[in-house]
C-alpha positions in Angstrom: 12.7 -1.3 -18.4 12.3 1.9 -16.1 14.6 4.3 -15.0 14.5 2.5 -11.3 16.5 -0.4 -13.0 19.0 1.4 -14.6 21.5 1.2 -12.6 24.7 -1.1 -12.7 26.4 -3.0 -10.4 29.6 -5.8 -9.9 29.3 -8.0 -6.9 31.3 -10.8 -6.1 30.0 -14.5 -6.1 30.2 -16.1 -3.0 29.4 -19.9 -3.0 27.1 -20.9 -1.0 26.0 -24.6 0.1 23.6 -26.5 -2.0 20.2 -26.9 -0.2 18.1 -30.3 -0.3 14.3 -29.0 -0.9 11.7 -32.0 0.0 8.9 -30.0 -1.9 10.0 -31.5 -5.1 9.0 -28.0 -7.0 12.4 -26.8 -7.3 16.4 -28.5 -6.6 18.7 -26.1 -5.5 22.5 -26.6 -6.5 25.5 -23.7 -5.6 24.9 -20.1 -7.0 27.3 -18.8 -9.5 26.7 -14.8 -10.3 27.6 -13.1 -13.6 30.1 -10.3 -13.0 27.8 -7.4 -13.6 23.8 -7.3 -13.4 21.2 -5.0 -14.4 18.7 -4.2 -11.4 18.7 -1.1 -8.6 21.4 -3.6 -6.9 23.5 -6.0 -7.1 22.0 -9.3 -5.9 23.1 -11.2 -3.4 24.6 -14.8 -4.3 20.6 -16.9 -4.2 19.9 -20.7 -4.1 20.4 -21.6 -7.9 17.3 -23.8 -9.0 16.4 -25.6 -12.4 12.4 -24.1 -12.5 10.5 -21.6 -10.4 9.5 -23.4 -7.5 5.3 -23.8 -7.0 5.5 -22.3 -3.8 8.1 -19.8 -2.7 9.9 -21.2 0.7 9.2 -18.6 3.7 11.0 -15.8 3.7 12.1 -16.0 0.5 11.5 -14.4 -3.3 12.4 -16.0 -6.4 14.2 -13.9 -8.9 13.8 -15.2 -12.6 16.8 -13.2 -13.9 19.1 -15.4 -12.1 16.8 -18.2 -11.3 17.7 -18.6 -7.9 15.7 -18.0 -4.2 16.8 -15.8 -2.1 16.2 -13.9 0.8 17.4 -10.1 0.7 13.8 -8.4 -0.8 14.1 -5.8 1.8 18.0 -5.2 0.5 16.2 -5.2 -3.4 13.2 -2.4 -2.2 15.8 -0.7 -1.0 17.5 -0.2 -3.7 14.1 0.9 -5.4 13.4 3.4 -2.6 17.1 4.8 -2.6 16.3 6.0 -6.4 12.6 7.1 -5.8 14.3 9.1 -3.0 17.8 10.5 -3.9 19.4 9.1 -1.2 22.1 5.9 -0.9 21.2 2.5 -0.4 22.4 1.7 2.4 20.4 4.7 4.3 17.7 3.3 2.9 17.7 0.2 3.5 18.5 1.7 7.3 15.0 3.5 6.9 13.5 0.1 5.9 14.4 -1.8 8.7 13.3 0.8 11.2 10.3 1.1 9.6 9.8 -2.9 10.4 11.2 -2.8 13.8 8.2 0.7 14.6 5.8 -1.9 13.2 6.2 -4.1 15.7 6.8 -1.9 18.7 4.4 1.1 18.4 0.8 -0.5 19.6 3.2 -1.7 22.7 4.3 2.0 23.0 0.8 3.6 22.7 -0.3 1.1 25.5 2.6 1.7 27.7 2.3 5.7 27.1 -0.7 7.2 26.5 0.8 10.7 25.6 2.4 8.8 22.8 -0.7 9.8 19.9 0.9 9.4 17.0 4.3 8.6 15.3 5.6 10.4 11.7 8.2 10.1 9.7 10.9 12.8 8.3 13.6 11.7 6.1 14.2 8.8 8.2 13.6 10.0 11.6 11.0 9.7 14.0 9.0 12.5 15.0 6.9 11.2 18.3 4.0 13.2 18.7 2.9 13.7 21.9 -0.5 15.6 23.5 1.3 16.0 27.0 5.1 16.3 28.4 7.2 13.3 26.3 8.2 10.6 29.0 11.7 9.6 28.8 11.0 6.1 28.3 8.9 6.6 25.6 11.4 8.2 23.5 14.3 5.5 24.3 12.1 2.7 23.7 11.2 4.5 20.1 14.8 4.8 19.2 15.2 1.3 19.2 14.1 1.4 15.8 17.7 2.4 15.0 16.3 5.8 13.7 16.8 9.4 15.4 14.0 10.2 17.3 12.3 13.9 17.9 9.1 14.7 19.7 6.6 17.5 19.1 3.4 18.8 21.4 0.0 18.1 19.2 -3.2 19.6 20.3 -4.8 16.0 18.5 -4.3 12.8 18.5 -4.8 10.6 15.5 -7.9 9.1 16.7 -9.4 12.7 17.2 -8.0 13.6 13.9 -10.1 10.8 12.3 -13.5 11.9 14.7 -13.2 15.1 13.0 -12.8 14.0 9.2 -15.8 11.8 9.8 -17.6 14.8 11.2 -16.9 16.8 8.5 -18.2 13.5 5.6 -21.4 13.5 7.7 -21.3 17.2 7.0 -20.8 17.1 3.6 -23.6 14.6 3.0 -25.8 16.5 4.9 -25.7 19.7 2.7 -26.0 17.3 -0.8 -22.5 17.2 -2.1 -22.4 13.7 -4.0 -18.4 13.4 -4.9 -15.7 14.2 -2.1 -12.5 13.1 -0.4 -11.3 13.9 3.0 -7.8 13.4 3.8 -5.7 13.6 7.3 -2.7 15.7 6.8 -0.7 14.8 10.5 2.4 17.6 10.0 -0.4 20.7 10.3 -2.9 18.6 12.2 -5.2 19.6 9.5 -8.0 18.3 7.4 -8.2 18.9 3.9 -11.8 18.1 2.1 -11.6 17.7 -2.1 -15.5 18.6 -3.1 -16.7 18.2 -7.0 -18.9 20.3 -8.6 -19.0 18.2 -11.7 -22.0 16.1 -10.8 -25.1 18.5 -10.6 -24.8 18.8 -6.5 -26.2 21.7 -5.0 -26.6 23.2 -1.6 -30.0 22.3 0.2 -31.4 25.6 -0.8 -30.9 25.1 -4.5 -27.7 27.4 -4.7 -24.5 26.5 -6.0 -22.1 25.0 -3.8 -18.8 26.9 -3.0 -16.4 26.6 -0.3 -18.0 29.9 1.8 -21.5 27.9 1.8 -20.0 24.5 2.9 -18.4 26.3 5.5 -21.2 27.9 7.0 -23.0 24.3 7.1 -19.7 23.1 10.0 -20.8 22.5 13.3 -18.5 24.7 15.9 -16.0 21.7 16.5 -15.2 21.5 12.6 -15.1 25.4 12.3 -12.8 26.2 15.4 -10.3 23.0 13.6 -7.6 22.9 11.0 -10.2 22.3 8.5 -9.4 22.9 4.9 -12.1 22.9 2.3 -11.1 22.7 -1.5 -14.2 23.3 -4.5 -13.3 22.0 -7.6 -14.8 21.6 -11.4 -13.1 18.5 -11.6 -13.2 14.7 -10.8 -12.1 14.1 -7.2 -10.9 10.5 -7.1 -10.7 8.2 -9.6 -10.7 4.3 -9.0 -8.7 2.2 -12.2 -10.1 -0.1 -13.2 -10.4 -0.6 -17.2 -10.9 -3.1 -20.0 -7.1 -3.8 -21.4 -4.0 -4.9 -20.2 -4.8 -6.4 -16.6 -5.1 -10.1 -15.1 -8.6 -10.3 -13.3 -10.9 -10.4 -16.5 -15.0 -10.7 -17.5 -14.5 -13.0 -21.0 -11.6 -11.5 -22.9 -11.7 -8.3 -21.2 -8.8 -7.5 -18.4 -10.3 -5.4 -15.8 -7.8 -5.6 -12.8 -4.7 -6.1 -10.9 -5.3 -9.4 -8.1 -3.2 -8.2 -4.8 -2.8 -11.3 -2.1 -4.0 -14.7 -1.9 -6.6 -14.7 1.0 -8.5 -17.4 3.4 -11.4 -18.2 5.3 -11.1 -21.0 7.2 -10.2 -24.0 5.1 -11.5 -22.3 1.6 -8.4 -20.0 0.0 -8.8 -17.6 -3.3 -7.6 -14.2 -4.3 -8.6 -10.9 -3.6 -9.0 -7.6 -5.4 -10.5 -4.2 -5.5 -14.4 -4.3 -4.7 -14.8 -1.4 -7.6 -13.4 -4.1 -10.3 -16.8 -5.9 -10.8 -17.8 -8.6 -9.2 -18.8 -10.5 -12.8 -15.1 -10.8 -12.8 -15.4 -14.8 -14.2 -11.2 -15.8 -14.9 -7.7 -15.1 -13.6 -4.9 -15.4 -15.7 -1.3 -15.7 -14.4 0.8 -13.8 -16.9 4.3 -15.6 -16.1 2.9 -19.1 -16.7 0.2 -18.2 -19.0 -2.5 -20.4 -17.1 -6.3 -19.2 -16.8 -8.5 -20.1 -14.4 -11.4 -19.5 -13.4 -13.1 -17.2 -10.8 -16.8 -17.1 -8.4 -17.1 -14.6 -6.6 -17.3 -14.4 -2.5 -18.1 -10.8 -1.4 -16.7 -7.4 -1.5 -17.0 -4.3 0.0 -16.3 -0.6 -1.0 -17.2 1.5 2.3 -16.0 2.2 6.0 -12.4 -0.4 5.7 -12.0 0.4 1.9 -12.3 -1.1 -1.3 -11.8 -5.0 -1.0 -13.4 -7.9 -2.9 -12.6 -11.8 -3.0 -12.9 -15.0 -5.4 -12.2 -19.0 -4.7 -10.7 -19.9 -8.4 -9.6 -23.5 -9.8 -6.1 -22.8 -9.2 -4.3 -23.4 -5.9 -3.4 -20.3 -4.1 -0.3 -20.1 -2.3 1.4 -17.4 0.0 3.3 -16.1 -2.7 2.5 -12.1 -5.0 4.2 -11.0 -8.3 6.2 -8.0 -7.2 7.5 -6.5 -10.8 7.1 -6.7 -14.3 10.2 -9.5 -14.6 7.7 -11.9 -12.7 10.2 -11.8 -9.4 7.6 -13.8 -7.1 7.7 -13.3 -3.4 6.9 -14.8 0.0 4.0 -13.0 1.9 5.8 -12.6 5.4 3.1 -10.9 7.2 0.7 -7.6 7.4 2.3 -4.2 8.1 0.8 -1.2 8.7 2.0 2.5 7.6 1.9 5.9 8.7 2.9 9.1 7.4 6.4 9.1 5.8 6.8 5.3 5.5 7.9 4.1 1.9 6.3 1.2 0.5 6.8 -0.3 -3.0 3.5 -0.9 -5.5 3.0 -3.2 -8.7 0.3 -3.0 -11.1 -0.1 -5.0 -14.4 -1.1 -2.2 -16.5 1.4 0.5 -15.9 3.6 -3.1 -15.6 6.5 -1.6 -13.5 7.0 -1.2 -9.4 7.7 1.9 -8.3 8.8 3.6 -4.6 6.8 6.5 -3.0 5.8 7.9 0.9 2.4 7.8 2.7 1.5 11.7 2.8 -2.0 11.5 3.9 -3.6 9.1 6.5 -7.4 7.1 6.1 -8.7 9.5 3.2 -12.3 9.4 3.0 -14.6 9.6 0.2 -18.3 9.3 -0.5 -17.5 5.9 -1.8 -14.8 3.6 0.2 -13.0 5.4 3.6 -9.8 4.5 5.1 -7.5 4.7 1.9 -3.5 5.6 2.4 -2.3 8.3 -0.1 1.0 8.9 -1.3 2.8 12.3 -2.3 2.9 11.4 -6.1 0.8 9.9 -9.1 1.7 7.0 -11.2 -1.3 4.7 -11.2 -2.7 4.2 -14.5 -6.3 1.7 -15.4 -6.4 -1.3 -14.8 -3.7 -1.3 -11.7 -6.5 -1.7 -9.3 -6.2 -4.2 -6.9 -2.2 -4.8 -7.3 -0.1 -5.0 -4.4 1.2 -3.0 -2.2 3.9 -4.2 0.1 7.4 -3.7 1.7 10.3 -6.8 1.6 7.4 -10.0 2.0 5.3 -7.4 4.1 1.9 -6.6 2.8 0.4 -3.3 3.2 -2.3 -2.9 1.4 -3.7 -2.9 -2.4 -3.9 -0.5 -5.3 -7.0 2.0 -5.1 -6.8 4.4 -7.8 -6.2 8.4 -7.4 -7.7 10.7 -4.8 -7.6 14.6 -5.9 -5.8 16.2 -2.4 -4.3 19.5 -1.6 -4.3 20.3 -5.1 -3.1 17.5 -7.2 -4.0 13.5 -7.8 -2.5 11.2 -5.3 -1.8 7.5 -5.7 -4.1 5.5 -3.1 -4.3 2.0 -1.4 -6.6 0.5 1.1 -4.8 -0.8 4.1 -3.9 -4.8 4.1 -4.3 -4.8 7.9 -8.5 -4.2 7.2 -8.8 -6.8 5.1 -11.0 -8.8 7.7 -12.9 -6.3 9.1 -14.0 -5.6 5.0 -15.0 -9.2 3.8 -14.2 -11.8 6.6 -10.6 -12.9 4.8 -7.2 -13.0 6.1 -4.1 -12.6 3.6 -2.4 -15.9 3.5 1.2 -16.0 4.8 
């Protein structure tokens, strides 16, 4: 058990009517609650039910400590996220719900104002980042997030931010260099380039590569920008895939973590991470036990991420295993993230979930693009492909490590790229 469930709490039970489910999978009578539970919160009173059901209603989770449905996941993350962050729960479940309700206003506020050209978070505020004067309106229709909202002048926008970390990967291919990652850093409007000098890469004319010779290689735009570039005798990212201790397997052998349950058209399966292999030949659900088997689709590791999909003999529902109690959970949608949004991970291998906060925005590399990095590092083999998600929400799946601004960060491709990767939507 980790430190993130640890905590105690007493709640009251509060009885609740029974409900009538027509699915047959589960029957739901009243809820009783012990007096005390051990979890980041106390759980709210659920629907009791004899057996987890097949298929999670909508907009619910199942919770196998207390074998009931229920529908406060966003209440349970933040719990989580109040423990990852030092902070109460009830501020962050605040930050939570805010960070939902910015979701689903901001492409309406980038179309309405164009000065609007990107949005940040800072301990639970809003920082509005604007490349002209801040309309009024623009700022009042922000805060109905619930959060406070600040502005600041930005000489880019995050679509120019992302033209110049493409520039500078064409860059560094042109000159040789093999390994690299190139991340967005939005607070100093900066780009920060990882380059590895472990692989034999050398500069066109034969000499070593160092950070004065990559620089002299920048075109003018690059060399008059925030541009940051980092030389290291060291691996730069690190995708985690390994044989032992995940569900996704070749034979006997565990490779990865499976995120969502995806469709095309009529035909449904289960994706992953396009690094895992696709030889990957069985799936095995580690609640129930039940193998079955796996035929690859297609995958991708480039410009969206790292994504790859199987059809499998099971039946795939809308439903993801969120922590290493089996709690199972309703997929509710696709969110996006942005710098300083929390979001909650699960990986079979490290077998915990665990809190952290978007740092650094679409981090390229000279294998997949577009990856989300957090401020910390947790991931360990064989997590690759696990989801990534807030409340039923999902945001993407497990990556690996990218090496950035010094140290290893944990990574995930965006959710919301799925299609554009391999043709699949995440079913909900």
């Amino acid at each position: 058990m980790s430190a993130r469930r640890s905590v105690r709490s007493k709640y009251l039970a509060i009885p609740i009517a029974a409900l009538l489910m027509t699915s047959g999978t589960a029957f739901a009578t009243e809820a009783t609650a012990p007096t005390e539970v051990i979890g980041p919160m106390a759980p709210a009173p659920g629907l009791k039910v004899e057996r987890a059901p097949a298929d999670v209603p909508d907009g619910m989770w199942y919770d196998p400590t207390t074998g009931t449905l229920r529908t406060d996941a966003l209440e349970f993350d933040a719990a989580v996220v109040a423990h990852s962050q030092g902070i109460g729960i009830d501020e962050a479940l605040a930050r939570l719900k805010a960070q939902q309700r910015m979701d689903e206003i901001l492409v309406e506020a980038q179309d309405l104002y164009p000065e609007l050209v990107g949005v940040r978070w800072v301990d639970g505020k809003v920082v509005a980042q604007f490349d002209d004067q801040a309309p009024k309106a623009a700022l009042e229709l922000l805060s109905t997030t619930g959060a406070d909202v600040d502005s600041e002048l930005v000489k880019y926008s995050t679509s120019k931010l992302e033209q110049l970390k493409q520039q500078l990967m064409r860059s560094l291919k042109a000159t040789g260099v093999k390994d690299f990652a190139v991340a967005i850093d939005p607070v100093d409007q900066r780009i920060i380039a990882s380059v590895s000098t472990l692989n034999g890469a050398r500069m066109p004319d034969g000499s070593a590569i160092s950070r004065q010779s990559l620089w002299a290689t920048l075109p003018s735009e690059l060399a008059e920008a925030n541009v940051d570039i980092q030389v290291v005798a060291q691996p730069v990212f690190g995708a985690t895939t390994t044989y032992g201790g995940a569900d996704a397997r070749v034979g006997t052998s565990f490779i990865c973590t499976t995120a969502f349950t995806v469709s095309l058209g009529s035909t449904d399966g289960v994706a992953t991470d396009g690094h895992c292999h696709g030889g990957l030949d069985s799936y095995r659900d580690w609640v129930t036990g039940i193998t079955h088997s796996m035929t690859y689709r297609t995958g991708h590791e480039g410009a969206w991420g790292d994504f790859e999909w199987f059809t499998t003999t099971g039946t795939e529902v809308d439903d993801f295993y969120s922590d290493e109690q089996g709690s199972r959970r309703d997929v509710t949608g696709v969110t996006t993230t942005g710098h300083g949004t929390s979001v909650l991970w699960y990986g079979r291998v490290s077998n915990n979930n665990w809190s952290d906060t978007v740092i650094y925005l679409n981090v390229g590399t000279s294998g997949p693009d577009r990856l989300m990095c957090n401020s910390g590092y947790h991931v360990q083999s064989g997590d690759s492909g696990g989801p990534v998600y807030i409340g039923g929400a999902a945001a993407g799946q497990i990556y690996g490590w990218i090496y950035i601004n010094g140290a290893r960060r944990d990574c995930f491709s965006q959710a919301r790229y799925i299609d554009e990767a391999i043709g699949v939507f995440i079913k909900q």
